[in-house]
C-alpha positions in Angstrom: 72.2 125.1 95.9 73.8 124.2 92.6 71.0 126.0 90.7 70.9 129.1 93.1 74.8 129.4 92.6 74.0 129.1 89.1 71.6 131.6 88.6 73.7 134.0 90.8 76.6 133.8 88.4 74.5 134.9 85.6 73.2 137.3 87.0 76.4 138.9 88.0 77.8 138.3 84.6 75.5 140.1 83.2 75.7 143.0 85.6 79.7 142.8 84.7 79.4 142.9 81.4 76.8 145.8 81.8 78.8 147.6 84.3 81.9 147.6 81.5 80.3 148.6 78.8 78.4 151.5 80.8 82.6 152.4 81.8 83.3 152.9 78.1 80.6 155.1 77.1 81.3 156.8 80.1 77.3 156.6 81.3 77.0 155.8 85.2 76.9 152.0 85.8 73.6 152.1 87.8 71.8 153.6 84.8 73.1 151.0 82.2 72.3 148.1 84.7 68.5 149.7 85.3 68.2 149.6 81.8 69.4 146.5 81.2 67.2 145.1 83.7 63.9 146.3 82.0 65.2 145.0 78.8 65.8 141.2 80.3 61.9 141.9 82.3 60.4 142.0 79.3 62.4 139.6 77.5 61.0 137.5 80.0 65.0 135.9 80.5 65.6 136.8 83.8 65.8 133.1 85.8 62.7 132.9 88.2 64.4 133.0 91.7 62.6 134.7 95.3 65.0 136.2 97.1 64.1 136.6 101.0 63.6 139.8 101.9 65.4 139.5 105.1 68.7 138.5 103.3 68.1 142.5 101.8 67.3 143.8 104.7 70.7 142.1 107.2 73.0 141.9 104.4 72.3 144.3 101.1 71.5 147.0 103.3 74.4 147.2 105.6 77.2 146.9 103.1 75.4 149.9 100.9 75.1 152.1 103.8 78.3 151.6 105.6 80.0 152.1 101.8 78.9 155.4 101.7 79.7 156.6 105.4 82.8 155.2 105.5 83.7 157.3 102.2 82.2 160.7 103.6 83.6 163.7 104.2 83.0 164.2 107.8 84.6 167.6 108.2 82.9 169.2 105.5 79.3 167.5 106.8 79.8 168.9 110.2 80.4 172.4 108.7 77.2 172.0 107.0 75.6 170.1 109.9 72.0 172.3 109.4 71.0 171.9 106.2 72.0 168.3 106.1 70.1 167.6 109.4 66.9 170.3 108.1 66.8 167.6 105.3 67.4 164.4 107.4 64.4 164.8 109.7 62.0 167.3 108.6 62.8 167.3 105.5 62.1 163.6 104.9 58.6 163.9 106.9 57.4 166.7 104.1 58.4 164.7 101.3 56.8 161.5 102.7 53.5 163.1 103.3 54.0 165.1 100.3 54.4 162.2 98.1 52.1 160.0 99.9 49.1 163.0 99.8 49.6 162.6 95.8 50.2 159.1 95.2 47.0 158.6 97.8 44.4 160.5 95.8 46.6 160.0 91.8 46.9 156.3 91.6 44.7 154.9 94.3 46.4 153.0 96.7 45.0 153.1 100.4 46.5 156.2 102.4 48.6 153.7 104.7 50.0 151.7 101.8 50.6 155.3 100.1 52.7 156.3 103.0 54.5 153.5 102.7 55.2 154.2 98.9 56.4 157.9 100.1 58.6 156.9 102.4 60.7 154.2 100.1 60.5 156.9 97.6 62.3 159.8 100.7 64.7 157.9 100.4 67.7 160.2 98.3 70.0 157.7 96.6 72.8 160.1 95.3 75.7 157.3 93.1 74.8 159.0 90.3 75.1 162.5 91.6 78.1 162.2 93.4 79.2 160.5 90.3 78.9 164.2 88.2 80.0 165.6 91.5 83.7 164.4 90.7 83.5 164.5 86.9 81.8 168.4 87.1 83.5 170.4 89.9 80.6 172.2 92.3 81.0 174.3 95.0 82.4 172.1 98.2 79.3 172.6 100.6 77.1 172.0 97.7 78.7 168.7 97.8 78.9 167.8 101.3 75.3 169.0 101.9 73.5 166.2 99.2 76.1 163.2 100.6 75.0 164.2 104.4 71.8 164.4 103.3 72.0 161.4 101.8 73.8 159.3 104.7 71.6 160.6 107.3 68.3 160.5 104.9 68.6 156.7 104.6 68.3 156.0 108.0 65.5 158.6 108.6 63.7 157.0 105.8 64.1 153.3 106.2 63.1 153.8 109.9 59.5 155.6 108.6 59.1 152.6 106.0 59.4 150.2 109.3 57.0 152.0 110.7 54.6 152.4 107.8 55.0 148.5 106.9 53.9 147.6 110.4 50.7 150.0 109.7 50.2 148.2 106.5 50.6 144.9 108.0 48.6 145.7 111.5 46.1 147.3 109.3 45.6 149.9 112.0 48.2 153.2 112.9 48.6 153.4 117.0 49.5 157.1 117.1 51.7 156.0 120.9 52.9 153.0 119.4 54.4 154.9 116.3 55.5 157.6 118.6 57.6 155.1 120.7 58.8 153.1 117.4 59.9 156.2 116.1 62.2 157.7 119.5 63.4 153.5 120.3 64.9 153.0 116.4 66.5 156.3 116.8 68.0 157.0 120.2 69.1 153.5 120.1 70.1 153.3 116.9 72.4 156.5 117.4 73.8 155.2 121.1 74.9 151.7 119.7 75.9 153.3 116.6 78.7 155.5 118.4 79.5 152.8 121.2 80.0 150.1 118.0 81.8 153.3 115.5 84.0 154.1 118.8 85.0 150.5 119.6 85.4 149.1 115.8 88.0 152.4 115.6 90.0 151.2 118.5 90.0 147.6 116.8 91.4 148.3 113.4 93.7 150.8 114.6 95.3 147.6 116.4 95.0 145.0 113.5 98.2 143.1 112.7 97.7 143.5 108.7 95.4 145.0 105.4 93.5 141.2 105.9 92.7 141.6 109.6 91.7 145.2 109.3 89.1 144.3 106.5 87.9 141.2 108.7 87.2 142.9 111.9 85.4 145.8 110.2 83.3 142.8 108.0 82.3 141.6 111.8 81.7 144.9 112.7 79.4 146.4 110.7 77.3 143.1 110.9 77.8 143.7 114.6 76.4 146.7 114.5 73.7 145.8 112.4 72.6 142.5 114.0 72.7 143.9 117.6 71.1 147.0 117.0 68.0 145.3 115.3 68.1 142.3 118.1 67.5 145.6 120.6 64.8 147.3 118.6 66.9 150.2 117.1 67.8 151.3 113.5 70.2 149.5 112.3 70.7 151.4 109.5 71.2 154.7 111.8 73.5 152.7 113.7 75.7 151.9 110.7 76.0 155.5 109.1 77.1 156.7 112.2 79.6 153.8 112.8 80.6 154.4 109.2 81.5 158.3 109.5 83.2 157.4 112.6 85.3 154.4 111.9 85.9 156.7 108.3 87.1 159.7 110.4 89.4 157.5 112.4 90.7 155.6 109.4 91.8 158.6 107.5 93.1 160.5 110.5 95.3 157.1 111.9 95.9 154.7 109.7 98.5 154.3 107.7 97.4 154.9 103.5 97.9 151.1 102.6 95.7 150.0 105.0 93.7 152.6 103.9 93.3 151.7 101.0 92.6 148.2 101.6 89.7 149.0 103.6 88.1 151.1 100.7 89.1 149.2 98.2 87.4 146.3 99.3 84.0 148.0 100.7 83.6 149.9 97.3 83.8 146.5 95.5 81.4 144.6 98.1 78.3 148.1 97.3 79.8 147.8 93.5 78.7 144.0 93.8 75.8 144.6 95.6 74.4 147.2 93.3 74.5 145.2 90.3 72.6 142.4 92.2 70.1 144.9 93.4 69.4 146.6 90.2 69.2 142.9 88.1 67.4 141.2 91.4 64.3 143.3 90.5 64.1 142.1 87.5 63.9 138.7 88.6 61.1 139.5 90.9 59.0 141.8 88.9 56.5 140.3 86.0 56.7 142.1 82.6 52.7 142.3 82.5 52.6 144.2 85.8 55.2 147.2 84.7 53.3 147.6 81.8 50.3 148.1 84.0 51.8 150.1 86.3 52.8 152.5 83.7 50.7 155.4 84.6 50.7 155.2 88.3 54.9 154.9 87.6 54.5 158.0 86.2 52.1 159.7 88.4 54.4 158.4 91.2 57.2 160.5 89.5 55.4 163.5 89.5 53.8 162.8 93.2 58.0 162.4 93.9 59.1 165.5 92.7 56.1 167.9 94.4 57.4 166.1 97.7 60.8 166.6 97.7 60.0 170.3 96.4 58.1 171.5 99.3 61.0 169.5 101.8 63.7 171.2 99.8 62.0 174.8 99.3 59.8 174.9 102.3 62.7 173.7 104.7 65.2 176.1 103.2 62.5 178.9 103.2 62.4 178.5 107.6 66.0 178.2 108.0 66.4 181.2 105.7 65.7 183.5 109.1 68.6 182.1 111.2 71.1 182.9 108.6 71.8 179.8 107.4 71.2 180.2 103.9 71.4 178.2 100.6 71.5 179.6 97.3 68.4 179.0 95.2 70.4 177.5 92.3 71.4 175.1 95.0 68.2 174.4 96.2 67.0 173.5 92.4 69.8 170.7 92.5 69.1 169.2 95.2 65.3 169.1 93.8 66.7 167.6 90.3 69.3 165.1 92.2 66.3 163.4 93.7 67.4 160.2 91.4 66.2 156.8 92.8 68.7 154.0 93.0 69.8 150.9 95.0 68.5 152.2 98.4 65.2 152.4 97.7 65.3 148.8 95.6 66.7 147.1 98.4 64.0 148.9 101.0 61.1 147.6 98.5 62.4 144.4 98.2 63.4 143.8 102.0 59.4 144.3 102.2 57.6 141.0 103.5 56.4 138.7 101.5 52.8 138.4 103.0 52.6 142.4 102.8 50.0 144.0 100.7 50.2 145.4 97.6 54.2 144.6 97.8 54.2 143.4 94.4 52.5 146.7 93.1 54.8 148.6 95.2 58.2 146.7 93.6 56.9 147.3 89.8 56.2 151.4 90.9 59.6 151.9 92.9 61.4 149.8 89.7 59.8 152.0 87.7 60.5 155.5 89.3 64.2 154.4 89.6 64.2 154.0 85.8 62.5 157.0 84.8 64.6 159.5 87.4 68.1 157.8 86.5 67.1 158.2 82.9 65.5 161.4 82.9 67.5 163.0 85.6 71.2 161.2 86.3 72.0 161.0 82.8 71.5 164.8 82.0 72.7 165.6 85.5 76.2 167.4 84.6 74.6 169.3 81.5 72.2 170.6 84.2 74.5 172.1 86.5 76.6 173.5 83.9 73.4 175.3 82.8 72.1 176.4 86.1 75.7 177.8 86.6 76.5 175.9 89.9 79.7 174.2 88.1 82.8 175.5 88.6 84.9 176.5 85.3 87.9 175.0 85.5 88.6 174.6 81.8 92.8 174.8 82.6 93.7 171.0 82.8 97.1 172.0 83.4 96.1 173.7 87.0 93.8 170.7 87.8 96.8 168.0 87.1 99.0 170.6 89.3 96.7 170.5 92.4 96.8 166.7 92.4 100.9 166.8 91.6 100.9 169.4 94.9 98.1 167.3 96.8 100.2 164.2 96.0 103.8 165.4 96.8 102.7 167.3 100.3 101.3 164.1 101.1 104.3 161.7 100.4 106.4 164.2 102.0 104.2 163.7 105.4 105.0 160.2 104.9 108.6 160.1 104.5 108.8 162.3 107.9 107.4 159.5 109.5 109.5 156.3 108.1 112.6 158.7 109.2 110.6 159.1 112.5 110.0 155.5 112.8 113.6 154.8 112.1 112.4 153.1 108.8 114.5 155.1 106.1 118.1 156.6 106.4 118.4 160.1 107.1 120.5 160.2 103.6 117.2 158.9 101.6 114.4 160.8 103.3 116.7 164.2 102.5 116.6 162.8 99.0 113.1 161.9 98.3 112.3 164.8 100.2 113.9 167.0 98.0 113.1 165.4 94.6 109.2 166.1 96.0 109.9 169.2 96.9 111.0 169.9 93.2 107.4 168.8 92.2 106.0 170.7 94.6 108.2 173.9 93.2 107.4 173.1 89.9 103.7 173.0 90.2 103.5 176.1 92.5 105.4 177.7 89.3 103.2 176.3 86.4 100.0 177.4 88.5 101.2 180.8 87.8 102.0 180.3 84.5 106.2 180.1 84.8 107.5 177.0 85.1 107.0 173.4 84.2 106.2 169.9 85.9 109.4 167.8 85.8 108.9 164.0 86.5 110.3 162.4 89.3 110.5 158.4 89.7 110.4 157.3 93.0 111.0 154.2 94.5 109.2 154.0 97.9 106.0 151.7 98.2 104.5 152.9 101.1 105.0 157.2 99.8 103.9 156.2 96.8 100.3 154.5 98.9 100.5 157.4 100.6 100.8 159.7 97.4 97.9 157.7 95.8 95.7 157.8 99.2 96.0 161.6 99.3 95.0 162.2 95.4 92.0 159.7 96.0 91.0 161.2 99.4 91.2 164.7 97.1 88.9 163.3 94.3 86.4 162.2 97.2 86.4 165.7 98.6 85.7 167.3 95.2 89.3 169.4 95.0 90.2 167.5 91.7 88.1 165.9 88.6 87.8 162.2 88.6 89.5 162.3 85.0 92.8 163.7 86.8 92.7 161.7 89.3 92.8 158.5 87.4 95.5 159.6 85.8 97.9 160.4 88.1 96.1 157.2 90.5 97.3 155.2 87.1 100.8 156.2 86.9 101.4 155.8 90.7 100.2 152.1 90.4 102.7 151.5 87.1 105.5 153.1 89.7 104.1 150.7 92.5 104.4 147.3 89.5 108.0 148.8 88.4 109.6 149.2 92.1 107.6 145.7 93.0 109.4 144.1 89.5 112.5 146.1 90.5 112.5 144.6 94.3 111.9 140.6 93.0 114.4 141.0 90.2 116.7 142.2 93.5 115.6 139.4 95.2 116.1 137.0 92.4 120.0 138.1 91.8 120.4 137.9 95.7 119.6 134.1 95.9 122.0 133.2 92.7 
């Protein structure tokens, strides 16, 4: 165990150290660390350690997938509930076969351990787009189409690479028995999903504190997980949908501390998990092996791309008639987005030990990740300033005036209920109150070129959570730049230090 906790450190001091770097020369983490990875592979330094696949498949996987849905926009998705769902299910069957079909007759694998490849590889892993997403403003349902997508993609797609691993493994396909795999992962993973996403709501809504809250959704999303699996359904459906709706719930109910708390600390558990993902292949993977896999990595890419362009075109091209329509340009991003990451890593890895060709199958999916995060995420923002799908916004003065407005509205809501609650005199609320609406004023005036932004210290804790909740919640949705919103997240946390220093040095005089 010594050893093992030894090794582990390494690892993740190494995916630290990565991740930091990658922060300074502003290139997305996940690239730096796949790079890095391939480096240490065929340095040959990475420490020899097996990892069980089913510590991928009950732990990895949960914590990446509730991440996301707990982050998602689910307003926004249900507006654009057909496309997302046109890609979800149909969508991922086209580009499966699609990709299988190639990879079948390019680089020679059997048809069922083909399949298999395709349906790690349907798998849309979007960090890196959603990344450029908030660096690069795009057009809102853009946005909330590829994370839907993605959400409900990953538990399409891990429930077809189930299925194709027991063909693999059975050596045989049971047309009734896949049928019935297929409809029990599904329907149960969707009914448990909601019952757990419904009941886990309830829970933290009633949780005494931040720590509580963070505990009881740690038990349920393992809940969720564990249960679903132990009843034969997809536990990875089950946790998207408990995600969105234990997300929904949060944001509508809670109050921002807790908030923030709860994504706080899931965004550093997929952060961590990521970096152990994207170094744990390395550790599995032999140097000699990539290097033979070269050409079938790249064949695979190609065999990738085809599939995920008849999905995208062909599915778009159907739903064209029933007047749900996506622009083209959009259409050619979603295409170009098709970056592997972490998801389909951990769904290789969580493979079986005893499964064929699973060492194959690691080196090809390790090497498609590299080659579409290299080739694709890092020229991802140039790309959709040259299709034209970003939206100019070159005034930073009118982007750091929506997050002052966004900001202020908020804490305003706020204050209304501390007064409400009888937790701030009627005196202080009409104070604060006003000194926001003065920012408010002030930005409305400098959005139309008038007036100017006057700064406005304020002494509240829980407005200011609120204040930085709402400018966060905004960077999520896409209505300001990440840039901006670090910003103004930055100088709400030195206000949050200087009333916390103000409140002990209080304290301190009080007791003498």
């Amino acid at each position: 165990m010594r050893d093992y906790l030894e090794q582990l450190l390494v690892v993740l001091a190494i995916g630290t150290g990565v991740a930091m770097g990658a922060r300074r020369i502003s290139v997305p983490y996940n690239v730096a660390l796949v790079l890095v990875g391939l480096l240490l592979v065929l340095m040959n330094v990475l420490p020899e350690t097996l990892m069980d696949p089913a510590v991928v498949l009950l732990v990895f996987l949960p914590i990446l997938v509730f991440q996301g849905a707990l982050s998602a926009d689910d307003t926004s998705m249900r507006q654009a509930a057909r496309p997302i769902l046109i890609l979800a299910v149909p969508g991922v069957a086209l580009s499966l076969l699609g990709t299988a079909g190639l990879a079948a007759w390019e680089i020679g694998l059997p048809f069922s351990a083909a399949l298999l490849l395709g349906a790690i590889l349907a798998i849309t892993d979007t960090v890196s787009v959603l990344l450029a997403f908030r660096s690069v403003r795009v057009p809102h349902r853009l946005a909330a189409i590829m994370e839907g997508e993605s959400l409900f993609n990953d538990g399409t797609a891990l429930v077809l690479v189930s299925v194709a691993a027991t063909v693999v493994m059975q050596g045989y396909a049971d047309p009734a028995e896949i049928a019935r795999m297929l409809t029990t992962a599904i329907v149960a993973g969707a009914l448990l999903g909601t019952a757990f996403g419904m009941l886990s709501a309830t829970v933290l809504r009633h949780a005494p504190d931040d720590l509580t809250a963070i505990l009881a959704s740690l038990v349920a999303v393992f809940a969720t997980s564990l249960l679903t699996e132990h009843f034969g359904g997809s536990a990875v459906i089950a946790v998207v949908i408990a995600g969105v709706l234990i997300g929904h719930e949060m944001r509508a109910r809670l109050e921002p501390s807790r908030v923030l708390a709860l994504q706080g600390f899931w965004e550093t558990a997929a952060f961590v998990i990521n970096v152990w993902l994207f170094l744990l292949v390395g550790i599995q993977l032999r140097s000699d092996l990539l290097q033979q896999e070269a050409w079938p990595i790249l064949l695979a890419v190609i065999a990738l791309h085809a599939g995920r362009a008849v999905a995208v075109y062909g599915c778009f091209w159907l739903i064209r008639f029933s007047g749900s329509r996506v622009p083209w340009r959009w259409q050619h991003v979603m295409v170009f987005g098709n970056v592997k990451g972490a998801l389909s890593m951990a769904a290789v890895l969580a493979l079986p030990q005893e499964i064929p060709y699973r060492e194959r199958l690691i080196a090809i999916v390790f090497g498609v990740t590299l080659v579409t995060l290299v080739t694709q995420a890092l020229p991802f923002r140039r790309f959709l300033t040259w299709l034209g799908v970003a939206v100019a916004d070159a005034d930073e003065t009118a982007d750091r005036c929506r997050a002052v407005l966004i900001g202020a509205r908020r804490a305003q809501a706020e204050l209304d209920g501390l007064l409400a609650a009888g937790l701030l005199a009627r005196p202080d609320h009409a104070a604060r109150w006003a000194a926001y609406q003065r920012e408010i004023i002030d930005a409305e005036l400098q959005l139309r070129g008038i007036g100017s932004h006057a700064q406005v210290d304020v002494a509240l804790p829980a407005v200011l959570a609120a204040r930085k909740a709402a400018i966060l919640d905004a960077m999520r949705r896409g209505l300001i730049t990440e840039p901006t919103a670090d910003a103004h997240v930055a100088a709400i946390d030195r206000q949050i230090v200087d009333v916390a220093e103000a409140e002990h040095q209080r304290t301190l005089k009080e007791r003498r």
